[in-house]
RONU-739980 format. One record per residue (C-alpha): residue in one letter; x, y, z. Coordinates in steps of 0.5 Angstrom, whole numbers, plus 500, padded with zeros to 3 digits. Layout:
aXYZ ...
***
This chain:
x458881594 x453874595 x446876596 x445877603 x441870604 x440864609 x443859603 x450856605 x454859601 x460856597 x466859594 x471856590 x477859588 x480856582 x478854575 x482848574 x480841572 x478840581 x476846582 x470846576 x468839576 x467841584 x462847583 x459843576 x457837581 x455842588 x452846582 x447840580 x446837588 x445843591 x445850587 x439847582 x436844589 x436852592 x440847598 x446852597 x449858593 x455855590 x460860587 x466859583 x471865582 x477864578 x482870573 x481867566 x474867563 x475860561 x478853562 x483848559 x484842561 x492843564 x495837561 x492840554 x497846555 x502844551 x499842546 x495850545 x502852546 x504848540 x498852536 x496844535 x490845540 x483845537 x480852540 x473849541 x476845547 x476851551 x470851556 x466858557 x465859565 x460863565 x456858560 x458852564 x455856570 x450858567 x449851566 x450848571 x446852577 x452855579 x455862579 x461864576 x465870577 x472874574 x477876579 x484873582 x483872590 x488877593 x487875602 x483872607 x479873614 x478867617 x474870623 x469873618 x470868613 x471872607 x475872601 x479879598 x479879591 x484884586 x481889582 x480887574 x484890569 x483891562 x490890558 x491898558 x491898565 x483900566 x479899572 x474894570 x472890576 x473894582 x476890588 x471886592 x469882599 x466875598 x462872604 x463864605 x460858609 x465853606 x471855603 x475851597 x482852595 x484849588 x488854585 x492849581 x501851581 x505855578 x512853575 x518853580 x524857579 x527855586 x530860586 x535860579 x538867577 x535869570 x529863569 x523868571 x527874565 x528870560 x524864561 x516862558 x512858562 x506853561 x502854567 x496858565 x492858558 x495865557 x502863558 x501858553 x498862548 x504867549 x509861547 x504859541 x505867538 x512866539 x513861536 x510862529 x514870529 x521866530 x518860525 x516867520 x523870521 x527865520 x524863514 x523870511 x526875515 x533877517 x535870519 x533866513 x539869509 x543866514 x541859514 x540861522 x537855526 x532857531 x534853537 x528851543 x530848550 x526846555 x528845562 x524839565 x524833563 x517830566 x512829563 x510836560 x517837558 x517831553 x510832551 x512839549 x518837545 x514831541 x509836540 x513842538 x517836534 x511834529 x509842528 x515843524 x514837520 x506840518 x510848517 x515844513 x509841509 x504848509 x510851505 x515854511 x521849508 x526852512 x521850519 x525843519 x532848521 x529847529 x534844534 x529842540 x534840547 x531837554 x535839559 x533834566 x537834572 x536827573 x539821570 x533819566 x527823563 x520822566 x523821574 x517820577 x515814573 x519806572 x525806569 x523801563 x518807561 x523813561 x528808557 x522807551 x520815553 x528817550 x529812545 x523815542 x525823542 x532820539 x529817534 x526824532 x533827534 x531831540 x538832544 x537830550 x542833556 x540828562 x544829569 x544836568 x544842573 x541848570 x544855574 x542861570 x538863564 x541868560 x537872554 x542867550 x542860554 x542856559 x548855564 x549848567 x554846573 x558843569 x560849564 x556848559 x552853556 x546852551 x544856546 x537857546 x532862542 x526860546 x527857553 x521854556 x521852564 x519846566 x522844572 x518843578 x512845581 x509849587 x502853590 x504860588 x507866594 x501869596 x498862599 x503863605 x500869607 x492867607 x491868615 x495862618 x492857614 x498852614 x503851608 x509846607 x516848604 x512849597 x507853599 x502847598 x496847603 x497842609 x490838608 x488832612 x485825610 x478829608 x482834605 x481839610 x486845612 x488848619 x481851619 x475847619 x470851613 x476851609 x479846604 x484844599 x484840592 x488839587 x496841586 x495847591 x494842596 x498837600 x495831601 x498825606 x499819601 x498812607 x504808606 x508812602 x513817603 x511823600 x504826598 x498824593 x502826586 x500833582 x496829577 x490830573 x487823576 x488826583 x484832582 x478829579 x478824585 x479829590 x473833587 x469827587 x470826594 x470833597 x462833593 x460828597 x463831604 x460838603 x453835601 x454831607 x457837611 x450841609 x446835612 x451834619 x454827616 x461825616 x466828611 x468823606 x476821607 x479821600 x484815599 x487816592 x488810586 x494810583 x491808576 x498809573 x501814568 x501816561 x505820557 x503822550 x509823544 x505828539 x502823533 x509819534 x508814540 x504814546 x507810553 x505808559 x503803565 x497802568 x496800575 x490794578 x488790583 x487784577 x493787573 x498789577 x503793574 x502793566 x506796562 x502799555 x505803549 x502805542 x495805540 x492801546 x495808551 x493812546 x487810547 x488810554 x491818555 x485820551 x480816556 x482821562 x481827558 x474825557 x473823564 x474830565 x470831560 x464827562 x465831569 x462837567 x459836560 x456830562 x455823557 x451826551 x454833551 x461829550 x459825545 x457830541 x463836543 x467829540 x464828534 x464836532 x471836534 x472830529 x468834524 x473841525 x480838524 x478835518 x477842515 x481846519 x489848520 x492842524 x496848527 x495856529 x499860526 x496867528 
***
């Protein structure tokens, strides 16, 4: 529990790229200033960048990019602490969070009541099954850093079995489909594409015997982005010989494959879903706190919830998008700029200012095809609509990882992290095989 004091104590719910650059930032104005106690609470002891996950779950990933919260933290002049928040008093305005266990089921944490003055939700999203039979059975998702790592182990003991063991006798073709064809599906797919050609490469011959399927509901890849990008999108992954299945209605998962609408069933030994998004169950019961149809915190222009102490950044938050139909998009871009603006109006809250209303800048879209192809557009007041591919984008996607970056190591730290990280891949595996 929060030392019982007079400071206005902040407690933020959720690691991710919002909620850690929020408490980075509040940690440097307010905590080293003694102006607050800020809190970050979250179920993992470590932050990867979400867009990052498919390539941990490729066993591609360099490992140093993972950040230590309790360093951060430490850092940062905030406090950091383990748990998975499980309920909510508004009247007395505190958390509830679960007991924390050790893999065997051991008690390690007990559960525990933590007060706030403010509160943040930036719990992130979790993949949405709507409902289909077999997804969540049979199905590996990309939601967290421990799910990816889950898929990463997978994939190297099928690689393993098919080349040495009871399968290789056969010739048998290990077979990887992944549900969802936005932008976390088509990345997997390249990056997974490129993992076979380096274990063909360190000896695995047989590796490059991997049929890869994308299976997307919608009658092009990418939905959300142009069509001309989702038509260079797929002309890329036919090249590589990823067998696209567009316009196709999943209705179960079996341990043997994937049933479609039309009657198709396609054999997979590894099935990843990625189809679509939503905050996960329990935030509908958080004590009246208002929810839409996908479990998503309604917040207002200042990122506010029903309830004035509480707010909602990130893709757990239902955020109105002035002239336009549906809500601010789930992306990276817009976490960081709801952390940016939820910053200055809890500093501001503290000083008895206005809160600050977030307005969220499309900066465009990129998609990142492992070493093969990098496309997208960018948007600009000068530019307009600018479509980019090759180098130019590559350049680009990876900008946004170090805007992340610079947020909560800031500039030097960067610069250094990216220099060593260069150094690193020259001298070790390009891919995780344990």
């Amino acid at each position: 529990m929060s030392e019982n004091n007079n400071k206005h104590k902040i407690v933020i719910v959720g690691g991710g790229a919002a909620g850690l650059e929020l408490a980075t930032s509040l940690g440097q104005k307010l905590g080293k200033k003694g102006l607050a106690e800020v809190m970050l609470l979250d179920g993992t002891s470590t932050h990867i960048w979400k867009p990052l996950l498919h390539e941990v779950a490729a066993g591609t990933l360099d490992e140093s990019e993972q950040v230590e919260y309790l360093a951060q933290a430490y850092r940062n002049k905030f406090r950091f602490r383990l748990g998975k928040m499980e309920g909510l008093n508004r009247k007395k305005k505190e958390i509830y969070v679960s007991p924390t266990l050790s893999e065997s089921g051991e008690e390690l944490i007990p559960k525990r009541t933590f007060s706030y003055d403010t509160l943040v939700m930036a719990i992130g999203s979790v993949s949405n099954s709507f409902g289909i039979k077999g997804v969540e059975e049979h199905c590996l998702f990309l939601d967290t850093t421990s799910q990816a790592f889950k898929f990463q182990k997978q994939l190297v003991e099928s690689y393993i079995k098919n080349h040495a063991g009871a399968d290789a006798a056969k010739n048998k073709q290990l077979s990887i489909a992944i549900v969802g064809g936005g932008a976390t599906g088509v990345e997997l797919s390249a990056e997974l594409h490129e993992v076979t050609d380096l274990l063909a490469v360190y000896g695995l011959n047989e590796s490059s015997n991997v049929k890869l399927t994308i299976i997307e509901a919608a009658p092009q890849l990418l939905p959300a982005l142009p069509s001309k990008l989702a038509t260079a999108t797929q002309d890329q992954l036919a090249k590589l010989e990823i067998d696209l299945k567009l316009g196709c209605r999943v209705i179960e998962v079996t341990k043997k494959g994937i049933k479609t609408l039309d009657g198709e069933t396609i054999p997979a030994d590894l099935k990843v879903w990625a189809a679509g998004i939503k905050a996960p169950d329990w935030v509908k019961r958080l004590d009246g706190l208002e929810t839409n149809q996908i479990n998503q915190l309604v917040v207002d222009e200042t990122l506010k919830t029903n309830d004035d102490n509480i707010f909602a950044i990130g893709d757990c938050a239902a955020c109105p998008w002035p002239g336009h139909k549906g809500n601010v998009p789930p992306r990276a871009q817009a976490a960081h700029q709801q952390a940016t603006t939820l910053c200055q109006s809890i500093v501001n809250r503290l000083s008895g200012a206005a809160l600050v209303k977030y307005k969220y800048h499309d900066y465009g879209s990129l998609v990142a095809l492992g070493k093969y192809s990098t496309v997208g557009n960018l948007m600009g007041n000068l530019m307009g609509t600018v479509t980019i591919g090759g180098f130019i984008a590559r350049i680009v996607y990876l900008s946004l990882y170090k805007m992340h970056q610079v947020a909560i190591h800031g500039y030097y730290r960067t610069a250094l992290l990216t220099l060593s990280n260069l150094f690193r891949r020259s001298a070790h595996a390009k891919i995780k095989m344990h």
